[in-house]
C-alpha positions as a printed NumPy array, in Angstrom:
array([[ 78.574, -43.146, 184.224],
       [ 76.436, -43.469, 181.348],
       [ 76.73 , -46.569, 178.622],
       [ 76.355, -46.347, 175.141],
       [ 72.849, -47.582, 174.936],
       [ 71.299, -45.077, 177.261],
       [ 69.149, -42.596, 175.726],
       [ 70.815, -39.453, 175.055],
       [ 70.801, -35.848, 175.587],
       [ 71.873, -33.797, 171.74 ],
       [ 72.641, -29.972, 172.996],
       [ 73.95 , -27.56 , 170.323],
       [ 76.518, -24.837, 170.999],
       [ 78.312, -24.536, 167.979],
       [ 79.977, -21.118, 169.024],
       [ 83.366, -19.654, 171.19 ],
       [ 84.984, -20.025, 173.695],
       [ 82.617, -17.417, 175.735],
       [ 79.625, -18.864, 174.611],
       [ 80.434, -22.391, 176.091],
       [ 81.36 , -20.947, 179.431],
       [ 78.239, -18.919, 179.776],
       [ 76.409, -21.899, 178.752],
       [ 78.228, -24.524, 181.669],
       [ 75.349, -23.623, 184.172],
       [ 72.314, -24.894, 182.021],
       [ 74.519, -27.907, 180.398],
       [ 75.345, -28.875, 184.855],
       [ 71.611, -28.377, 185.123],
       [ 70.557, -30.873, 182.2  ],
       [ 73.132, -33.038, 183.75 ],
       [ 71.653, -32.825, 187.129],
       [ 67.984, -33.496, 185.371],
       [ 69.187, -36.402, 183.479],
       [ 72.343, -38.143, 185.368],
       [ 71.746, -41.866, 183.197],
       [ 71.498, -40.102, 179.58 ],
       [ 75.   , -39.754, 177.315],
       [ 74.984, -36.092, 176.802],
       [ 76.412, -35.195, 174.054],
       [ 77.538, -31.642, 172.722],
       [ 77.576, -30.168, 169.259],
       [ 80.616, -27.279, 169.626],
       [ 84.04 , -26.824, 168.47 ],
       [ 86.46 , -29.244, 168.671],
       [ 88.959, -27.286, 170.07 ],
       [ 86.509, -26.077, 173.209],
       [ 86.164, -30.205, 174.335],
       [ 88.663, -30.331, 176.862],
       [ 87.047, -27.482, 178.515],
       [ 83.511, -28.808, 177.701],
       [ 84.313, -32.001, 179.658],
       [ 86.248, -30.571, 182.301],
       [ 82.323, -28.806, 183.269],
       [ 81.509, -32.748, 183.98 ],
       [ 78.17 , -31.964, 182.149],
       [ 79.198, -33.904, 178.762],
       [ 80.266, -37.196, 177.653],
       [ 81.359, -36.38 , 173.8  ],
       [ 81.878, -33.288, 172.591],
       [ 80.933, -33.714, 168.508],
       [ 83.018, -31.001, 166.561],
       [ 80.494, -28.673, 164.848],
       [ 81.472, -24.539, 164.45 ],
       [ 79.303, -22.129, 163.456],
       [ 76.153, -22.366, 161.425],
       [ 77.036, -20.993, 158.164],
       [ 75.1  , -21.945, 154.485],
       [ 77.752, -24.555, 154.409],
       [ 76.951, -26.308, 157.463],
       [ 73.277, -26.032, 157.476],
       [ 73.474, -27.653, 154.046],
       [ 75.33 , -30.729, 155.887],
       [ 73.151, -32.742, 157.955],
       [ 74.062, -34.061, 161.67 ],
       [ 75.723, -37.331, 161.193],
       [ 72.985, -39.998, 161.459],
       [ 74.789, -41.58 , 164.57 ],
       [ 73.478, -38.397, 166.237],
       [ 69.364, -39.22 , 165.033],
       [ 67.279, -39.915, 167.277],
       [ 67.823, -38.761, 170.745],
       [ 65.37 , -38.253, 173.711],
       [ 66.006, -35.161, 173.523],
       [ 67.625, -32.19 , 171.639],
       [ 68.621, -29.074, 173.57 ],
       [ 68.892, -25.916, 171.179],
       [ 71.769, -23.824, 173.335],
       [ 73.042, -22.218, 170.225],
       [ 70.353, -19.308, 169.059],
       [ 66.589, -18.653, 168.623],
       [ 66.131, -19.868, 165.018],
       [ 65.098, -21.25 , 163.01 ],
       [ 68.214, -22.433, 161.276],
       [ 69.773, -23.55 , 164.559],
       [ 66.317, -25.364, 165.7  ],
       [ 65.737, -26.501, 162.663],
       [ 68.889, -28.673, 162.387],
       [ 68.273, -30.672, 165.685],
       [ 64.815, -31.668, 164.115],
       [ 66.071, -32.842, 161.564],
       [ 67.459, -35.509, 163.21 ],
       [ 64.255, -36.913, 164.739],
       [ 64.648, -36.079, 168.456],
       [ 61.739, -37.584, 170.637],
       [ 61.624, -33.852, 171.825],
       [ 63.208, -30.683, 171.137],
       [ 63.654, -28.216, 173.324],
       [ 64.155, -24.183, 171.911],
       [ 62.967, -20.931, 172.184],
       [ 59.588, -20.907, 170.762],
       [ 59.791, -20.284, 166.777],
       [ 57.052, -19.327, 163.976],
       [ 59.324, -21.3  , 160.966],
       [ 59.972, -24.509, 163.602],
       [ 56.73 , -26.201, 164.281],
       [ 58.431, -28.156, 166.892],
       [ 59.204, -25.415, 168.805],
       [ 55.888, -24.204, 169.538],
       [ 54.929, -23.736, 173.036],
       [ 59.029, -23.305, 174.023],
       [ 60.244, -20.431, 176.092],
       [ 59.847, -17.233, 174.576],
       [ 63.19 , -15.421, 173.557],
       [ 64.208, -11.823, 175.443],
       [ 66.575,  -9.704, 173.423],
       [ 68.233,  -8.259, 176.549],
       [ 68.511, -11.047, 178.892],
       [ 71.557, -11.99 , 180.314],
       [ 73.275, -14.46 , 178.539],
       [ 73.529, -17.047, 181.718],
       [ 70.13 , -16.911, 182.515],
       [ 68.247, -17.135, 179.028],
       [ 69.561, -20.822, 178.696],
       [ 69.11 , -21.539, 182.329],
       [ 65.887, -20.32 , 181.481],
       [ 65.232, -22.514, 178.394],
       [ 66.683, -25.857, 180.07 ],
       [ 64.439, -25.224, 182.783],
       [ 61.653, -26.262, 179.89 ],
       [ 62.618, -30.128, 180.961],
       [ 62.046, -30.018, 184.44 ],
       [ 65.702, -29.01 , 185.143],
       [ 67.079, -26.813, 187.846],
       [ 69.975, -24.727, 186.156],
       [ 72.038, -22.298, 188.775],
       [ 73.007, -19.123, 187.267],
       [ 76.171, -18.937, 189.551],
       [ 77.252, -22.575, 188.388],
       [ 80.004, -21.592, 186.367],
       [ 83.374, -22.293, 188.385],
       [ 85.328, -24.866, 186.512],
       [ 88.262, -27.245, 188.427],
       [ 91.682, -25.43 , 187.845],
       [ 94.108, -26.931, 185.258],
       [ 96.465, -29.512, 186.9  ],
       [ 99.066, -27.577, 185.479],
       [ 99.893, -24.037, 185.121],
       [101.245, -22.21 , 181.607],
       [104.47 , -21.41 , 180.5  ],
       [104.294, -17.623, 179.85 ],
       [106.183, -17.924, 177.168],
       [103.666, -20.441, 175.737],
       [105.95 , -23.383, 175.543],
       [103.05 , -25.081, 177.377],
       [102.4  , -26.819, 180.575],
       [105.246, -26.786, 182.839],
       [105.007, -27.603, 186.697],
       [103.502, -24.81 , 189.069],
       [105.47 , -22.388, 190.261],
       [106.73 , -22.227, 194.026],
       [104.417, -20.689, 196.585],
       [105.889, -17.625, 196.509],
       [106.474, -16.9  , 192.952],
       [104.49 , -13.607, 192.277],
       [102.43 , -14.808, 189.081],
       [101.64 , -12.357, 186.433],
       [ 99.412,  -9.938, 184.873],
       [ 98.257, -11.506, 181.89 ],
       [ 96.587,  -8.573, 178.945],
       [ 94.169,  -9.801, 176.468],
       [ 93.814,  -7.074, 174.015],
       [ 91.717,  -8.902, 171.061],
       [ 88.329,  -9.903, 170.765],
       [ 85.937, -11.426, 167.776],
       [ 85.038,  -7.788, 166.394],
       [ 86.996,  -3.973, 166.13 ],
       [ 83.797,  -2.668, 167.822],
       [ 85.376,  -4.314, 171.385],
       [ 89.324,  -3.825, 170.89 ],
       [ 90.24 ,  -1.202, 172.834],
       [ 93.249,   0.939, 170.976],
       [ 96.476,  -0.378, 171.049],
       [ 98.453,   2.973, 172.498],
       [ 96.042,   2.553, 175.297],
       [ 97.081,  -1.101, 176.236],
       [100.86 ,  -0.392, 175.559],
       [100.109,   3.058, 178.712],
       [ 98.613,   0.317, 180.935],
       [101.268,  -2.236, 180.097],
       [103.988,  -0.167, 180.311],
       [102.279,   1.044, 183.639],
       [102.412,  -2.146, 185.387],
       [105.702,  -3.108, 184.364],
       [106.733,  -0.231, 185.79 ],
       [105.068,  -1.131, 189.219],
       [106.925,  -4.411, 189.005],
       [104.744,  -6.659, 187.51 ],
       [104.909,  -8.715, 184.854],
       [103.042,  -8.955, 181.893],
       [101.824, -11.762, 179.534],
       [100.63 , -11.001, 176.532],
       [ 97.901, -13.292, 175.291],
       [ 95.865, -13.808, 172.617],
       [ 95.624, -16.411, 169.157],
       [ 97.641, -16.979, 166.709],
       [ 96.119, -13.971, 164.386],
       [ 96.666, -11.698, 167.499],
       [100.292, -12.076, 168.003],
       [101.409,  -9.046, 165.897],
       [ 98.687,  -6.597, 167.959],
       [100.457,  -8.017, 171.193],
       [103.417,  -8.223, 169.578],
       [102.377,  -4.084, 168.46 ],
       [101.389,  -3.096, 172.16 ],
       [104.722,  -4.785, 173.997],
       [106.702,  -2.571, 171.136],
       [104.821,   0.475, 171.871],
       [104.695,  -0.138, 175.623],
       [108.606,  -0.23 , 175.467],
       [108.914,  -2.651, 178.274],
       [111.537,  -5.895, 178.09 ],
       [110.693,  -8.926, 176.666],
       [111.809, -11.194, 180.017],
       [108.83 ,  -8.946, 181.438],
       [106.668,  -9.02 , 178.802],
       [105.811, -12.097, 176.97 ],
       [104.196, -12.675, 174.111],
       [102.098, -15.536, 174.611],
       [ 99.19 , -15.09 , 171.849],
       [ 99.242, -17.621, 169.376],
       [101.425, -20.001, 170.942],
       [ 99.11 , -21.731, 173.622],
       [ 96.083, -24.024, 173.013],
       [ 93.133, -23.66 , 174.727],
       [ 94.333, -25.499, 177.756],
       [ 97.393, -23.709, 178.252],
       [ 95.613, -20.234, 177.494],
       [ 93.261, -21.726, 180.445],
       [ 96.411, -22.755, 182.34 ],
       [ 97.672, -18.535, 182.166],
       [ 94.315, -17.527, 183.195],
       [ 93.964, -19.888, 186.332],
       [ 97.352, -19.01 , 187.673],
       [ 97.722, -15.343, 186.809],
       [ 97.275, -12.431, 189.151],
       [ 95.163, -10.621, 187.272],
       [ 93.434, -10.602, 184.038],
       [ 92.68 ,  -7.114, 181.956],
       [ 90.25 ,  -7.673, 178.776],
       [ 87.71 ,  -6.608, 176.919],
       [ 84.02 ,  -8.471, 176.361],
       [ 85.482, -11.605, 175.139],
       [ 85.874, -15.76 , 176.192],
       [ 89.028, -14.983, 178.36 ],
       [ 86.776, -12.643, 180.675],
       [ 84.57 , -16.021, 180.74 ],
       [ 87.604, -17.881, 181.976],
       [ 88.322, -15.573, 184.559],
       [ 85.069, -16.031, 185.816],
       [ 85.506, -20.103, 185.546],
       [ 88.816, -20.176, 187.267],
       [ 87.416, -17.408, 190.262],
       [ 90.904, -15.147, 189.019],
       [ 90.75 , -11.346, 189.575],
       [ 90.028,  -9.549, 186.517],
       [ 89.646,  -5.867, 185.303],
       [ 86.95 ,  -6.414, 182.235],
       [ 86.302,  -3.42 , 179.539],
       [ 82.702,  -3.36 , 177.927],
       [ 82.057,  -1.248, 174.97 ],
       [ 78.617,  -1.486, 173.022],
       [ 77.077,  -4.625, 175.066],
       [ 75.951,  -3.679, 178.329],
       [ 77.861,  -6.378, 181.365],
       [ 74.082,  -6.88 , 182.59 ],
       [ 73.951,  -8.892, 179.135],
       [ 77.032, -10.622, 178.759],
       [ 79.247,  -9.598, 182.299],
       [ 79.82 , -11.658, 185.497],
       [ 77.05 , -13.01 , 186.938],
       [ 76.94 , -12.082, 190.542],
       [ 79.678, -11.092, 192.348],
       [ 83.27 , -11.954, 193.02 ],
       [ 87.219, -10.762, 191.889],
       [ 85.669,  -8.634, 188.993],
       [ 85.823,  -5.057, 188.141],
       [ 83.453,  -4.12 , 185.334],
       [ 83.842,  -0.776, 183.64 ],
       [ 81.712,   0.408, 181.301],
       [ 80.578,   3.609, 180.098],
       [ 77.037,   3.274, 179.933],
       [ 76.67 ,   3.039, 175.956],
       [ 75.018,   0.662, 173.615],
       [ 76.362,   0.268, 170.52 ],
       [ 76.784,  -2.446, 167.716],
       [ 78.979,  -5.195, 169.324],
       [ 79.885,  -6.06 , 164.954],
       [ 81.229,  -3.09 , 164.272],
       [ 84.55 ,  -2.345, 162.293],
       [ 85.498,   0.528, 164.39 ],
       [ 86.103,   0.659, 168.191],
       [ 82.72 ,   1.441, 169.709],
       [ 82.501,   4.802, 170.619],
       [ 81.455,   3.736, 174.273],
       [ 84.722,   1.563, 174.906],
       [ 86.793,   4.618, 174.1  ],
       [ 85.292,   6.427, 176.859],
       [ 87.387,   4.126, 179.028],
       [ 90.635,   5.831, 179.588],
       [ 93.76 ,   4.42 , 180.479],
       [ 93.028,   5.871, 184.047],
       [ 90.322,   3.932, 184.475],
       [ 91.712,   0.912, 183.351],
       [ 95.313,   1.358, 185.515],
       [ 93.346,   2.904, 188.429],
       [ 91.465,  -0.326, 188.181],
       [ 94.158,  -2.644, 187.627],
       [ 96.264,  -1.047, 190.696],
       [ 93.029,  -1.262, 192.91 ],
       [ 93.081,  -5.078, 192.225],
       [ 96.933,  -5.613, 192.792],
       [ 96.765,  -3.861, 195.89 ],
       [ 96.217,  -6.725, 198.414],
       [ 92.76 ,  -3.806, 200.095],
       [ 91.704,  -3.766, 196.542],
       [ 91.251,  -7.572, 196.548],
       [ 89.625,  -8.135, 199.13 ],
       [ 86.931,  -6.054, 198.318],
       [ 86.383,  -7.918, 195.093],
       [ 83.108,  -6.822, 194.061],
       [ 81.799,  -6.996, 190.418],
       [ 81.212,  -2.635, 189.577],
       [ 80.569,  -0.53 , 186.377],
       [ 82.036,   2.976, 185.611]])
């Protein structure tokens, strides 16, 4: 356990829910590296219970994004003067340039032209997998970061899938459900909502059911795709915008199955080891897909694209809704399971 007064460890992730999880190998392998220092982690506030649930940080410091706003705002001054400041959020400079700011004995970022201090850091690769560009970068203090150190302990208790909350997990042989994540961050990687509503209504129709999941400004598209799908409510939740972060992590953990596109909730499928049917569009899965192998089925077309775009990418509607149930009823089937191995399109 570290005390107050030991030096400490500044990382900054200031980014989703995605981004953290991708990032849980290199913050284990800083914590492995330096087991007396307080580590402490710049990200948003809402992302802390899953931030210390890694058991890689001690305080999680509420910090989101890095827009002209925030880089105008200083770190508090509480946060000066670490040992060390770990730059987990970008390549710069803006990002960099904030931890040195507050005086760190070192910094420790991809290697910069505008950030002095950076000089002589890792050198940044445009297509490297997410995973292993920060294990890569921690690596710069002597740390040994594992790629495939991203399982997190499950929730102690599962989610209502209603989203009332936590309630008590259900008995052994309650069949848990399929829980559908339709949104993501940008249009570019939502796949169409008459597509979802054909694979929703197809696995209600097989039996299962079907949460719907998603935040608060996602509940009318789920709300959209259960109306189109035409299936019950009692079979079809609507969870999105009624579960925090720990009960969305609560769904994931006990759920059957998880169908998404390139977005944090594939992340927590990866954390919690749960089956999951993933849909990539204009970023590649060698960039931003499981890392090795396990319950996963990747599809994905083969097409780059711009992952900010205001349209569905043109790749991620070459995914049909045959893949995607084909996929999906691979994984239910108790054969398809077992396999388990991580696969494109």
């Amino acid at each position: 356990m570290t005390g107050p007064e030991a030096p400490g460890v500044l990382v900054l992730r200031a980014l989703g829910l995605g981004d953290l999880l991708t990032a849980v190998p290199a913050l284990r392998g800083l914590r492995r590296r330096f087991p007396e220092h307080r580590i402490t982690l710049l990200a948003p506030a809402a992302l802390a219970p899953l931030a210390r649930s890694s058991g890689a940080v001690d305080t999680v410091v509420d910090r989101a994004g890095l827009d002209v706003t925030s880089l105008a705002t200083p770190l508090p001054v509480g946060l000066h003067g670490a040992e060390i400041a770990v730059n987990l959020h970008g390549r710069g400079p803006q990002s960099s340039r904030l931890l040195a700011d507050t005086g760190p004995a070192r910094l420790v970022a991809f290697d910069h032209p505008d950030v002095p201090g950076t000089a002589g850091g890792p050198v940044w690769d445009p297509v490297e997998h997410e995973v292993h560009r920060w294990c890569r970068l921690v690596a710069a203090t002597g740390a040994s970061p594992r790629p495939d150190d991203l399982l997190l302990p499950a929730p102690r208790d599962a989610a209502d899938p209603a989203g009332r909350g936590p309630v008590d997990r259900p008995p052994p042989d309650t069949v848990p459900p399929v829980v559908v994540h339709p949104g993501a961050a940008s249009a570019a990687r939502r796949w169409p909502v008459d597509r979802w509503a054909t694979v929703v209504r197809g696995l209600v129709g097989d039996g299962h059911d079907v949460v719907l999941t998603g935040s608060a400004r996602e509940r009318s598209l789920a709300e959209a795709i259960r109306s189109a799908a035409g299936v019950p409510a009692d079979r079809c939740p609507v969870a999105a915008g009624s579960t925090d972060i720990g009960g969305l992590a609560g769904l994931i953990a006990s759920a059957r199955l998880v169908l998404c596109g390139d977005t944090g909730v594939a992340h927590l499928a990866t954390a919690y080891a749960t089956p999951s049917v993933l849909l990539f569009g204009p970023v590649p899965p060698d960039q931003w897909g499981p890392v090795s192998g396990g319950p996963h089925r990747v599809l994905w077309a083969g097409r780059r694209g711009d992952p900010h775009g205001t349209e569905p990418d043109p790749g991620l509607l070459l995914l049909s809704t045959d893949d995607v149930l084909g996929a999906a009823r691979s994984m239910l089937d108790p054969v398809g399971q077992s396999r388990g191995s991580t696969s494109s399109r």
